[in-house]
C-alpha positions as CSV (number, residue, x, y, z in Angstrom):
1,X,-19.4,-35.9,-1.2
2,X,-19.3,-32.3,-2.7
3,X,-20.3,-30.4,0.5
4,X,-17.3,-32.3,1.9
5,X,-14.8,-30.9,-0.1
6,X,-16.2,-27.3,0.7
7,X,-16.4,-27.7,4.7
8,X,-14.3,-25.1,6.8
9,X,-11.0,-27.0,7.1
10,X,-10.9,-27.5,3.1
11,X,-11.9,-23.7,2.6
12,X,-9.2,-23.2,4.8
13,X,-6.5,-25.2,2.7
14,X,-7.7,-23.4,-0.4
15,X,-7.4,-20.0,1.1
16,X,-3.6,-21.1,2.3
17,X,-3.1,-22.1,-1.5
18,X,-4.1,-18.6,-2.9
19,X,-2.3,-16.8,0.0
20,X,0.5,-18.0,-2.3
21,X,0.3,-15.5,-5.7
22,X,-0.5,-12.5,-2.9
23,X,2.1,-12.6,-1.0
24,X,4.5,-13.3,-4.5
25,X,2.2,-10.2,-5.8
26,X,3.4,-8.5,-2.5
27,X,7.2,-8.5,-3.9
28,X,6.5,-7.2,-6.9
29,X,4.7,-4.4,-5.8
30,X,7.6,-3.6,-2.8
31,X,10.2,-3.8,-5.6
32,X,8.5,-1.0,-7.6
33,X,7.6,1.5,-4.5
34,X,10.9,0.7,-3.5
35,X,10.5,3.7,-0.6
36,X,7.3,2.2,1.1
37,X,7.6,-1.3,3.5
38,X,4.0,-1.2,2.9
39,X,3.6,-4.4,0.7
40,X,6.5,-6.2,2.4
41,X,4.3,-5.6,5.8
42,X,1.0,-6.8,4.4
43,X,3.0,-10.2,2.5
44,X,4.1,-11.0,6.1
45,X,0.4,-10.3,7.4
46,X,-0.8,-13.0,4.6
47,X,2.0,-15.0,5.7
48,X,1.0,-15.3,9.1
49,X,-2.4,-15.9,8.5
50,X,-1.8,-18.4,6.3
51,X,0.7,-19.7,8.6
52,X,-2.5,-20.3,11.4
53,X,-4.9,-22.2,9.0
54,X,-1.9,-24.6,8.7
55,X,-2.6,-25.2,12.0
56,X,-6.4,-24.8,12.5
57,X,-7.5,-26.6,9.0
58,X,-5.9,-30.1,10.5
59,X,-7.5,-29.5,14.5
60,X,-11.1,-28.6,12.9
61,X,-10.8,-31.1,10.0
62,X,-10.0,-34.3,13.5
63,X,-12.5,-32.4,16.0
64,X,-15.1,-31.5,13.8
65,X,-15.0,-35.2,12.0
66,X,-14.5,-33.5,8.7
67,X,-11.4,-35.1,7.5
68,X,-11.6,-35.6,3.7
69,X,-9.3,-37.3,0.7
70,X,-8.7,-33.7,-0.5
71,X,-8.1,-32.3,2.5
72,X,-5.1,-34.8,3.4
73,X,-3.9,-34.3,-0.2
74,X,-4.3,-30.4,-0.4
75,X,-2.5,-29.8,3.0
76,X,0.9,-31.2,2.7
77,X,0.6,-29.6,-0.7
78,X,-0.5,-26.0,0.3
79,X,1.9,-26.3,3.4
80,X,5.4,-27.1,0.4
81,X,3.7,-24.1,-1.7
82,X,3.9,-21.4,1.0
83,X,7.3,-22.5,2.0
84,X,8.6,-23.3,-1.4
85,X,8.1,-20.1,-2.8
86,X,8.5,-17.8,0.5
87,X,12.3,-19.2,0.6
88,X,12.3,-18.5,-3.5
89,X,11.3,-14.8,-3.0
90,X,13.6,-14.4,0.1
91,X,16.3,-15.5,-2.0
92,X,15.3,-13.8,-5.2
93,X,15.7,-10.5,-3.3
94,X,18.7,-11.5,-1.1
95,X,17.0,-11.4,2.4
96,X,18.4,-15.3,2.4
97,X,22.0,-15.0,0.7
98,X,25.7,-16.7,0.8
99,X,25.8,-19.9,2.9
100,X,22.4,-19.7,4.4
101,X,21.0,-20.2,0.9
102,X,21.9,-23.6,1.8
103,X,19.5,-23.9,4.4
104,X,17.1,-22.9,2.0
105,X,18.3,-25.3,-0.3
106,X,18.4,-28.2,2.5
107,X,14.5,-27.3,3.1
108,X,13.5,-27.5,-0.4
109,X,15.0,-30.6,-0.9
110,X,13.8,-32.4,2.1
111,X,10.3,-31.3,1.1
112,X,10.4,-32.9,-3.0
113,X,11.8,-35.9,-1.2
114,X,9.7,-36.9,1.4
115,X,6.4,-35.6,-0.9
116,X,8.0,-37.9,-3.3
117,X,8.3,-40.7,-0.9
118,X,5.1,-40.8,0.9
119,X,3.8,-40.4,-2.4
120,X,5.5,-44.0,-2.9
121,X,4.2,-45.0,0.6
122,X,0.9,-44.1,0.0
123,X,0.8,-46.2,-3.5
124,X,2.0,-49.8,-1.5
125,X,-0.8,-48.3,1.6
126,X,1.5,-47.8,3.8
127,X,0.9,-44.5,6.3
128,X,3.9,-42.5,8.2
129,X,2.6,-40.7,10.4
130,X,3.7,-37.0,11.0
131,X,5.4,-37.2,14.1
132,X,6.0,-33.9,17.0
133,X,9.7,-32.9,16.0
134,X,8.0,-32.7,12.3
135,X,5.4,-30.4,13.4
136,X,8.4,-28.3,15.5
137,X,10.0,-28.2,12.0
138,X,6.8,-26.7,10.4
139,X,6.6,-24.1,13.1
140,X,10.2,-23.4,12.8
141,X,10.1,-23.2,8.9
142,X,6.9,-20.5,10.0
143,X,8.9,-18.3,12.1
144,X,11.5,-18.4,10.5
145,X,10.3,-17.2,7.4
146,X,7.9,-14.9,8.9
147,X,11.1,-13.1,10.7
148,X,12.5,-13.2,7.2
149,X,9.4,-11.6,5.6
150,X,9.5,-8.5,7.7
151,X,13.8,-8.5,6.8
152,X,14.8,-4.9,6.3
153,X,11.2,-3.3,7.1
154,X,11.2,-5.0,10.6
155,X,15.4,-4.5,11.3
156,X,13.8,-0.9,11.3
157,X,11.3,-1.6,14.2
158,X,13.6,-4.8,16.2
159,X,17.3,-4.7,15.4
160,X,18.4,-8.2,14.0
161,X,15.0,-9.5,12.8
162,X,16.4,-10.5,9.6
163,X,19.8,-12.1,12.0
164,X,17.0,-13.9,13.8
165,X,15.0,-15.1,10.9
166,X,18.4,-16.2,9.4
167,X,19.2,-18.4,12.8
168,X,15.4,-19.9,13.2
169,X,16.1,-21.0,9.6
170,X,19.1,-22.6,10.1
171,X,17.4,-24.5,13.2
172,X,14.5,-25.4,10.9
173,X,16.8,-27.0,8.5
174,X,18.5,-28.8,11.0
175,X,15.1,-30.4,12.2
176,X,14.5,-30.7,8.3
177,X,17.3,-33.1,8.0
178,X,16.5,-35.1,11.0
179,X,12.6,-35.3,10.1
180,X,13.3,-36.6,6.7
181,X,15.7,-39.3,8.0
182,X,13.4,-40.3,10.0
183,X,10.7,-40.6,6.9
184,X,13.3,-42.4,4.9
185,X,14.4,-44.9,8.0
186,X,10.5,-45.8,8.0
187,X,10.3,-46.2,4.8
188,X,13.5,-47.9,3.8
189,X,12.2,-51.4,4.6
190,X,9.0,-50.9,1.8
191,X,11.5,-49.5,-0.4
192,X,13.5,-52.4,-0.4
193,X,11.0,-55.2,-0.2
């Protein structure tokens, strides 16, 4: 039971978890150098990394037969940490400002509520499934805030990446709302019975 909570998907889960205080280290460093891009470049590198074991911890968890109870708990968790607190830090430093703060907001939201619902779900055994236009949110939510890592260090390098970042988020929180209606519509009928 132990070794399964150590197999490569899991390690991969965990590593996504503790990208989260490097890349929040990463902004504190950038805001004393403020001269160098040089810790805002290496927060988006973590990001991005971090961003792919979101991807490859679930495909080698299925094809390597290594799903695991922690594993399904850990991921949805590790996935709300890295978004969470990626939109926190863009707003704390006013990459994400004025109205689009309300995409941010939208996402954050969306996130507590449906944690909070399939955490409901899963108490009555009931499974929603995560369905494609979910995981087109997820990789909208990643590029997003990848473009909105690099902000002012990659407008530098390609005009407008913070304009595009601020876009792909407002896509992302579109496809927020309409996922989490669609969790809520499947689980309406459980919640009222």
């Amino acid at each position: 039971m132990a070794s399964r909570a150590y197999n490569i998907p899991n390690l991969l889960t965990y590593a996504r978890i503790l990208a989260v205080p490097l890349i929040v280290v990463c902004f504190f460093v950038e805001g004393r150098l403020q001269s160098s891009d040089f810790a805002r470049w290496t927060g988006l590198a973590i990001f991005i990394v971090a961003s792919i074991t979101d991807y490859l911890d679930g495909y080698l968890a299925r094809i390597w037969n290594q799903t695991s109870n922690i594993g399904k708990m850990l991921d949805p968790i590790a996935d709300k940490l890295l978004i969470a607190s990626v939109l926190l830090l863009m707003a704390a430093d006013g990459t994400i400002a004025g109205w689009s703060l309300w995409a941010a907001i939208t996402i954050l939201c969306r996130e507590i509520l449906v944690s909070g619902l399939r955490e409901y779900l899963a108490a009555l055994k009931v499974s929603v499934p995560v369905t494609q236009i979910a995981k087109w949110k997820t990789t909208a939510q990643m590029f997003a805030l990848a473009f909105l890592l690099a902000g002012p260090a990659g407008d530098k390098i390609l005009p407008y990446t913070t304009e595009a970042g601020i876009t792909l988020l407002w896509i992302a929180a579109i496809l927020t709302i309409y996922t989490g209606y669609d969790y809520f519509r499947a689980g309406a009928k459980h919640m009222v019975d």
